[in-house]
Every structure is written in C-alpha cells, then in structure tokens.
C-alpha positions as CSV (number, residue, x, y, z in Angstrom):
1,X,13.1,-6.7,-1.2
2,X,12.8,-9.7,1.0
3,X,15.2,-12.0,2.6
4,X,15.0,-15.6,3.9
5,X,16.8,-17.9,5.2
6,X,17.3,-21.4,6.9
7,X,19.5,-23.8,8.2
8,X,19.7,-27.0,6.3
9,X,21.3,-30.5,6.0
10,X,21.3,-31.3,2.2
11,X,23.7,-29.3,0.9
12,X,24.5,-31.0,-2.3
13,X,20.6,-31.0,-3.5
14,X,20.2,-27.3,-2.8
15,X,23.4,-26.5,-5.0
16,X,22.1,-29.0,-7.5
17,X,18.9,-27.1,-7.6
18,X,19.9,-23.4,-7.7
19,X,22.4,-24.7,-10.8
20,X,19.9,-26.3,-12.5
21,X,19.5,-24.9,-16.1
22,X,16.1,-23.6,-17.0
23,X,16.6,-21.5,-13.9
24,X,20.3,-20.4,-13.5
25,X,20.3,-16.7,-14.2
26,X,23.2,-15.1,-13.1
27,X,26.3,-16.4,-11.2
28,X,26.9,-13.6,-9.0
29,X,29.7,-14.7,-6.3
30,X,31.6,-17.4,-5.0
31,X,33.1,-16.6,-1.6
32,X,36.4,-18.2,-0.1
33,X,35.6,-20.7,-2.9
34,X,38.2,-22.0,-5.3
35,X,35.3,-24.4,-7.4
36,X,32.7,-23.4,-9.9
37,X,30.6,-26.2,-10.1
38,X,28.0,-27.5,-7.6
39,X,29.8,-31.5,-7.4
40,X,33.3,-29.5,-6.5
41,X,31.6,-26.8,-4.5
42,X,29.6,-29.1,-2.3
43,X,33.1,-31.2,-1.9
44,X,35.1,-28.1,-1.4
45,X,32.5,-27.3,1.6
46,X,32.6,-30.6,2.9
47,X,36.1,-30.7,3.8
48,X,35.4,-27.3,6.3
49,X,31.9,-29.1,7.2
50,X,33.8,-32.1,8.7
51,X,35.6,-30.7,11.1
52,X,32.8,-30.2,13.3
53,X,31.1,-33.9,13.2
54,X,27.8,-32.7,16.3
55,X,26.2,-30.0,14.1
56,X,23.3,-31.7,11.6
57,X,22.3,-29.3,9.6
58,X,25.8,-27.8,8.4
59,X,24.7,-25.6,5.4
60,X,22.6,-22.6,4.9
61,X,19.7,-21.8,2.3
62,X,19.2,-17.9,1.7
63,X,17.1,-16.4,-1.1
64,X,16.5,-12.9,-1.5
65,X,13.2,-11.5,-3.4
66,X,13.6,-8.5,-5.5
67,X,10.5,-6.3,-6.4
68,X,9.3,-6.4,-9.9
69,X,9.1,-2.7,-10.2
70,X,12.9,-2.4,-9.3
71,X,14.0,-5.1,-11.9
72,X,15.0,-2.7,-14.1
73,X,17.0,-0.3,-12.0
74,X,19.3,-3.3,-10.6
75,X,21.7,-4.5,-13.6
76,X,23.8,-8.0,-12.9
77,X,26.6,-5.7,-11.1
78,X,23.9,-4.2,-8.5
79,X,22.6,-7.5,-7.9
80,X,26.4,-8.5,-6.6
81,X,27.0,-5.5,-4.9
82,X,23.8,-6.7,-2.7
83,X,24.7,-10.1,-2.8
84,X,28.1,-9.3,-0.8
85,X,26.1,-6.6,1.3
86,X,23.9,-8.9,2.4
87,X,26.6,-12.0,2.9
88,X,28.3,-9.6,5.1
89,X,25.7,-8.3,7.2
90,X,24.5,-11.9,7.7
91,X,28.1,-12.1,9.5
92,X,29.6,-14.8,6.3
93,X,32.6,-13.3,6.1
94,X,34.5,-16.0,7.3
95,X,31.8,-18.7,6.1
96,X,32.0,-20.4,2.2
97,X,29.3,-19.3,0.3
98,X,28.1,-19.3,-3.7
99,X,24.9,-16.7,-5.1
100,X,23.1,-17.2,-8.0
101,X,20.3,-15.6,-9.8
102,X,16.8,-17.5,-10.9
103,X,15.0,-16.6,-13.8
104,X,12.2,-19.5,-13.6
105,X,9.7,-17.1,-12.0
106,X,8.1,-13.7,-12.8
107,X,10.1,-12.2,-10.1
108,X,14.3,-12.3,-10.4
109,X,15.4,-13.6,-7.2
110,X,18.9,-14.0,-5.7
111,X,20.0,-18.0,-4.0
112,X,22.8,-18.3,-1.3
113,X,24.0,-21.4,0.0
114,X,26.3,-20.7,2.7
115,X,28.7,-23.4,4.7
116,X,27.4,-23.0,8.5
117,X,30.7,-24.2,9.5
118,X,33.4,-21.3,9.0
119,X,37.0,-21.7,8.0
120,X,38.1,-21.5,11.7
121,X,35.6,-24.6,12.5
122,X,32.6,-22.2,14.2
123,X,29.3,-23.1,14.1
124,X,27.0,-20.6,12.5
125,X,24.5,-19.5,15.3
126,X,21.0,-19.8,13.5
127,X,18.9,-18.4,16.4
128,X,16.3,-16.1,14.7
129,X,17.9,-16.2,11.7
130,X,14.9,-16.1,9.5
131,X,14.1,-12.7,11.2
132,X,17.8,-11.1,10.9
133,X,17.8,-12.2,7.4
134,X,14.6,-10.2,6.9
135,X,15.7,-7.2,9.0
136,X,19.2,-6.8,7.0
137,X,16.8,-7.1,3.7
138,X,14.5,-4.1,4.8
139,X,18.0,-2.0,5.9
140,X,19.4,-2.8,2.1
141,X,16.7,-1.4,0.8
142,X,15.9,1.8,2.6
143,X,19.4,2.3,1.6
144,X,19.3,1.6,-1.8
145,X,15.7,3.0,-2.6
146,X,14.2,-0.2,-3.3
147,X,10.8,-1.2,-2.3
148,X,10.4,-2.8,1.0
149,X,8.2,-6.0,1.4
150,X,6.9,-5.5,4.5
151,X,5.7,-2.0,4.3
152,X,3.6,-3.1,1.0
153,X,2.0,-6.2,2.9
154,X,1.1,-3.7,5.9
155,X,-0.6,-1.3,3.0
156,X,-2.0,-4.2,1.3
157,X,-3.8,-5.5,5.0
158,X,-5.0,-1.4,6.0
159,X,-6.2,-1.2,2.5
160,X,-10.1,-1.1,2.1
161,X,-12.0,-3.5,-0.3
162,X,-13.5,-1.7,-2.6
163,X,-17.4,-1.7,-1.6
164,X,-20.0,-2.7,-3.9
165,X,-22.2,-0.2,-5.3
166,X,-25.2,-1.5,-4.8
167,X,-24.3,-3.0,-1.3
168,X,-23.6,0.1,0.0
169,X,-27.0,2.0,-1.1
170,X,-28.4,-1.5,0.5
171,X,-27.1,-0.9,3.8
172,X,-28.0,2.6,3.9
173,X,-31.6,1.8,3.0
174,X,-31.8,-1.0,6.1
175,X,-29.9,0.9,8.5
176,X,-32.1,4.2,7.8
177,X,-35.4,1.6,8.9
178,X,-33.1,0.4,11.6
179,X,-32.7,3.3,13.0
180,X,-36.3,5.1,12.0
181,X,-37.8,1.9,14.1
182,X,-35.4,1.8,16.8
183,X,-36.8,5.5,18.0
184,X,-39.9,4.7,17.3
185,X,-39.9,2.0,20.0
186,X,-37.3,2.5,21.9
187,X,-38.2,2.1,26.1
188,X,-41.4,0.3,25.2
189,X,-40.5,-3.2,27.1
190,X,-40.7,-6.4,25.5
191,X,-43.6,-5.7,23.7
192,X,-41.5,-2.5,22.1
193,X,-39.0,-5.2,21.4
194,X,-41.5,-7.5,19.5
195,X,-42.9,-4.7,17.1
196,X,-39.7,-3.6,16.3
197,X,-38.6,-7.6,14.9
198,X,-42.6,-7.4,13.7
199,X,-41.9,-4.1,11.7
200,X,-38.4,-4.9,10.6
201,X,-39.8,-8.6,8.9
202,X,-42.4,-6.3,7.6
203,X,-39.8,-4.1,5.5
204,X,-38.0,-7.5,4.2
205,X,-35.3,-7.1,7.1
206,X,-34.5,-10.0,8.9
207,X,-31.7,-10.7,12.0
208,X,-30.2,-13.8,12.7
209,X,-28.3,-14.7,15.6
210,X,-25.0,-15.5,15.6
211,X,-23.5,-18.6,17.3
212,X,-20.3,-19.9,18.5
213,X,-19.4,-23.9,18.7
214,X,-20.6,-23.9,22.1
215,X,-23.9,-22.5,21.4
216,X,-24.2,-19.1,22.7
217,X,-25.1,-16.1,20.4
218,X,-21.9,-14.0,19.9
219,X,-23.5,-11.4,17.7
220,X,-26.7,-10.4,15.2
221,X,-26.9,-10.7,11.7
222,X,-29.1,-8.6,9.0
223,X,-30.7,-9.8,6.1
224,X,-32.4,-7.9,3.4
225,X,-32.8,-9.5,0.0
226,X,-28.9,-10.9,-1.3
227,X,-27.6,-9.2,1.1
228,X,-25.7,-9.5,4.7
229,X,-24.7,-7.0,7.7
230,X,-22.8,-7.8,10.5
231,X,-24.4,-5.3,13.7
232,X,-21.6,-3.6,13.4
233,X,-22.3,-2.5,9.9
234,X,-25.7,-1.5,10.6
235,X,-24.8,0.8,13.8
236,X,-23.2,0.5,17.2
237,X,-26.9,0.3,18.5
238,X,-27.8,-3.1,17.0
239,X,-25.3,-5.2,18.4
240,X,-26.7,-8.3,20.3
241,X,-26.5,-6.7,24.0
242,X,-26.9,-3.3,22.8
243,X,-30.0,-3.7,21.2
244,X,-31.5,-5.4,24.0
245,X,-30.6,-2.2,26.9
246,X,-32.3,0.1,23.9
247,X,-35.7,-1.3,24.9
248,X,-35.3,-1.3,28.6
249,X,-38.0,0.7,30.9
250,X,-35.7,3.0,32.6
251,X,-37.9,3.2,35.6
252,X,-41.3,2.9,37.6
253,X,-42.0,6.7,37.2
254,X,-42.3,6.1,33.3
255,X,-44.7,3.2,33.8
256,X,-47.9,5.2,32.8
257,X,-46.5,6.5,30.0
258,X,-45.1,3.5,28.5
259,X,-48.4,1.2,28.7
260,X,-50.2,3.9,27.6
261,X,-47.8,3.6,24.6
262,X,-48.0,0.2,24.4
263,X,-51.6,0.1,24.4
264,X,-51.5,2.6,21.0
265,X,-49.3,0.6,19.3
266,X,-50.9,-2.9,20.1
267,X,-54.3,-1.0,19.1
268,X,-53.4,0.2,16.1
269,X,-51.8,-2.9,14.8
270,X,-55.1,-4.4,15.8
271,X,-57.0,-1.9,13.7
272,X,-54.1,-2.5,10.9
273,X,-55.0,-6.4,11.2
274,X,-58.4,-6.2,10.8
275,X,-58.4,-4.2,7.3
276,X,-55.5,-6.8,5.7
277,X,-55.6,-10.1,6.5
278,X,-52.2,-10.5,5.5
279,X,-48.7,-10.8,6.8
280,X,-46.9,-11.4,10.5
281,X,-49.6,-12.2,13.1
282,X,-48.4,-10.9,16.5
283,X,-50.5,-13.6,18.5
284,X,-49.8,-17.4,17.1
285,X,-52.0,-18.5,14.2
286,X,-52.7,-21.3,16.4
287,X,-54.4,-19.0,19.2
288,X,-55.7,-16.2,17.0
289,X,-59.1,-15.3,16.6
290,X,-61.3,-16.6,13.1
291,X,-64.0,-14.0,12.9
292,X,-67.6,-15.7,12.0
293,X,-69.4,-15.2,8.9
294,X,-70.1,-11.3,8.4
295,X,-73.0,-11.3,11.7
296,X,-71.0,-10.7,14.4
297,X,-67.6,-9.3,12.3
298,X,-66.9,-6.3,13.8
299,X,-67.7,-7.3,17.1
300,X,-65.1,-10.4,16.5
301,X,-62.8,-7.5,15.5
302,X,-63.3,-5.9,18.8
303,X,-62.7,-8.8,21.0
304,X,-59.5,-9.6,18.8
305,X,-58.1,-6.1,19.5
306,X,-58.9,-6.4,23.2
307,X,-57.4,-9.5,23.6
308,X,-53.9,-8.4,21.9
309,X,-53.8,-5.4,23.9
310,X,-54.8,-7.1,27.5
311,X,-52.0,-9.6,26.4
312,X,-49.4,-7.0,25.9
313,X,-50.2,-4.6,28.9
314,X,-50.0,-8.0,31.2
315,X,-46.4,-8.3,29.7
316,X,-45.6,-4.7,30.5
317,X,-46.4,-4.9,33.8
318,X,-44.8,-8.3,34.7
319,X,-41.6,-6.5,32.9
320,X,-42.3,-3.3,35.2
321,X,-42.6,-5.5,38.1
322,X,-39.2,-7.4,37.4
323,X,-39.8,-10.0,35.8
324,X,-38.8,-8.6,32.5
325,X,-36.4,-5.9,33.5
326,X,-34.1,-7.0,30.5
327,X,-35.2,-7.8,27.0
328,X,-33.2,-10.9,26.7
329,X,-33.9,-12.8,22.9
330,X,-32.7,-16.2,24.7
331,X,-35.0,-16.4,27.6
332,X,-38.3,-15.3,26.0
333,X,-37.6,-17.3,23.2
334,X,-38.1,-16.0,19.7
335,X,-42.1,-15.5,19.5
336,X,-42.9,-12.7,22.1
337,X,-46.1,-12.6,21.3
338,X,-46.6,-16.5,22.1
339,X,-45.1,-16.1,25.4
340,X,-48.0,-13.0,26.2
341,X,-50.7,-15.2,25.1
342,X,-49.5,-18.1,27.6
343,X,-49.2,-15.5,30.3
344,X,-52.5,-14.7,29.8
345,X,-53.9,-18.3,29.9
346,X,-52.4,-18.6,33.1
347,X,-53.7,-15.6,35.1
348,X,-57.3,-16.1,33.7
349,X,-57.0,-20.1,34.7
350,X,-55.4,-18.5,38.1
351,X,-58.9,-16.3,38.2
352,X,-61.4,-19.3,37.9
353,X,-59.4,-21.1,40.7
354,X,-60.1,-17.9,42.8
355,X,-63.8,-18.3,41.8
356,X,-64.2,-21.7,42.4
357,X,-62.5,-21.5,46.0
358,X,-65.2,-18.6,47.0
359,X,-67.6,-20.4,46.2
C-alpha cells in the first residue's frame, strides 16, 4: 500500500472527479458530513473553509494505492476500516472529509478529500505531508499484512537484470585475453603499453575512451564484435588510471631486464611482420619500410627489424630516464609507435649536427 497526499485549492473539481461515474467504486465514508453529493459536499465544506479567509489552498487531495495481490483479501468493509485508520492517523478527526473507491484502473485505489480548515477554524499544517502520508501507509500495512510499496521498489532497484547468454560467454572470452595480455606485458614501459593495444586490436578487442562534456577521459570502454564493456566489467585492472600504473617500470635496477624484453618482443613482431604482410603496422605506413623487388629482400627485412627495435629501446630509455615514467594515453597521443619513430628522427638529425660541427 501507498499513500499520498497534497494540499490543494479546487475543491469542487477534485470532488467532481473522484464522483465521476465510470470511476466511482465504492463510497466508503463521509466524516462530520451531513451531504452525499459532491455540489452539497463542497458547499457543506465551504461554510467551515470561510472562516479562515489567509489560507489558499483550503482542501486536501489523499489517494491511497492498494496492491493488486491484496485485492482480494480486502472486501468493501476492510477498505473503510483503513480508510478511517488512515483519516485518523493523518490527524482529521476534527477536519470534514469524504472516501471513495476508483475502479478506472487496474489497481483499486482509495480518494480522500479532506477540508484543511477544521470545525474549530485550524489550519491543517501541510509541512511534509506527502511524507507522513506515506509513513502512516507503510505502518497500516505492516499491521495488516499487506504489501508495502516501498520495500518492493527497494527490491525491484537491488534486483539484477537478467544477463544475456551470449554476453556473458563474450565478456569472459575478452576479459580472459585481457588479462592473458596484461601479464604478458606488464612493466614493459610504453612500448609494453603499445603491444598490448597492438595485440588486443589483433584479437578484434578494441578500447575507447570515455569523455565527459568538458573533454577529459573519465573511463575506458571495450569493444569486441556487438558487444560493450565498461573497465569495470572487464576487471578492476583496466580502468583508465589503472591500466596505465600496470605498465610502469618500477625502477632503474630493472632497466636491463626490461629492454632486453622489449627488444624480444619488438624482434619478434619484426620477424612476425616480415612472414604476413598483413594487419596493424607498429611504425606508420607513412614511415615504414617497402622492401625492393626480391634482390636485396631479406636484407630490407633486416634493416626493417633494426629499425623498429632501435626505435623502441630509444623510447625505453627516455621513459627510464623520466621522461616517460607514466604511461599516460593523453600525452603520447594514440599512435606510440609514431611518436618512437619521430624521436628517432630527432636524435639521428641531432647526430649529423654533431658531425657537421667537428668538422
């Protein structure tokens, strides 16, 4: 059950509407009333009302919802008994009021229009009153058994959607190369960072970043086919900051280990490059090297693989020497690789300066 109510200044229209046939049920009660019809209520009313000529809105609109599943257990004679209860714990004792029951909807309801001005010329104190007339509702019926409204909209919001099938074996399948991936080149640097998002559009995973009105990323999203994850979905590790410390270099003392690393896994994506021709291209298609007609092709390959790895060691140790201590999606922009290769340019057009000034 659920109770409403409001302080209003049309008194006549509200008891023309909850008489109305077509949606008069039940007339359950007419309190310190003498009239039965709305015209000689509402002029019955009036005569109390105009005693107190500063107060506007001098009559009150209550309506009371039952629960479908206890329309059966509450005859005509139950639905008075909790029209007066309620009338009483509302504090209308000494106020005019008339209840009705609708049957224009699925759900039986009960109407109260009350006179805000009681017999003794008090104004009725409306303060809250939507509030008290849902509190005396929910105390009715824990008393009564019946079902209280807001403990099924509190069970209704805590309830889970039901999950999709299919949805769910799709976000164990991209968080199980999330994570496979993550380890794999996790601590690495920026170039870590970079085959991970290389790998990842490899499996048909992609992340977008999430933005807020002002323009700054809030969050990561992941795509894979129809399909699409918040972070949070995928694991507490891919959320936009979080992702970015898992691919930190912890300190100098693992600097060995980690270019070393790095220069494996630029390597063998080299060597992976030059047997397909297809796919992601970690350096820019612009910049990449076009092998010449079969003569010189695999010493072309060579070069191509020395140049990719020179590019990504540079980037490790600029990160190592802080420049990149933080692998930060919104600085470096969103090609890594691009960003290498014009590091590169610049140290070897650094070099030649160097040259020329010797000699």
């Amino acid at each position: 059950m659920i109770g409403k109510c409001k302080a209003i200044a049309h008194g006549s229209t509200a008891l023309d509407y909850i008489f109305r046939e077509g949606k008069l049920g039940s007339r359950l009660a007419f309190h310190n009333l003498c009239s039965r019809e709305p015209k000689t209520i509402y002029e019955e009313m009036k005569v109390v009302s105009d005693y107190n000529t500063r107060c506007r809105n001098k009559f009150l609109r209550i309506e009371i919802g039952i629960a479908p599943q206890d329309e059966k257990r509450l005859p005509v004679s139950e639905l008075m008994r909790i029209a007066h209860l309620f009338a009483k714990r509302m504090g209308l004792d000494n106020h005019q009021w008339v209840a009705v029951t609708h049957k224009d909807t699925d759900n039986r309801h009960i109407h109260i229009i009350a006179n805000r001005i009681s017999l003794y010329g008090e104004v009725y104190d409306t303060t809250f009153v939507s509030n008290r007339a849902a509190k005396v509702a929910e105390e009715i019926s824990r008393e009564k058994g019946l079902t209280i409204a807001k403990e099924v909209k509190a069970k209704k919001q805590h309830q889970e959607p039901k999950a999709s099938p299919i949805r769910e074996q799709t976000k164990q399948q991209v968080q199980q190369i999330c994570y496979a991936l993550l380890d794999k080149y996790k601590g690495t640097g920026i170039t870590g960072h970079s085959m991970f998002l290389y790998e990842l559009n490899k499996n048909g995973i992609t992340i977008e970043r999430m933005k807020n009105k002002q323009g700054k990323v809030y969050g990561l999203k992941f795509s894979y086919g129809e399909h699409t994850f918040k972070a949070s979905e995928i694991g507490r590790e891919f959320g936009y900051r979080s992702l970015q410390k898992n691919f930190e270099i912890a300190n100098k003392a693992q600097t060995k280990d980690t270019m070393i690393k790095t220069h494996t896994m630029v390597h063998e994506l080299a060597k992976s490059k030059a047997q397909s021709n297809t796919g992601y291209q970690l350096v820019p298609p612009s910049r990449s090297y076009i092998p010449p007609a079969k003569a010189n092709e695999s010493s072309s390959i060579a070069q191509a693989v020395g140049n990719v790895a020179s590019t990504a060691l540079n980037a490790a140790e600029e990160m190592i020497s802080g420049v990149g201590g933080l692998i930060n999606p919104q600085t470096h922009g969103d090609d890594y690789a691009e960003t290498a290769w014009q590091h590169k340019l610049r140290n070897q057009a650094k070099k030649k300066k160097k040259r020329g000034r010797s000699i």
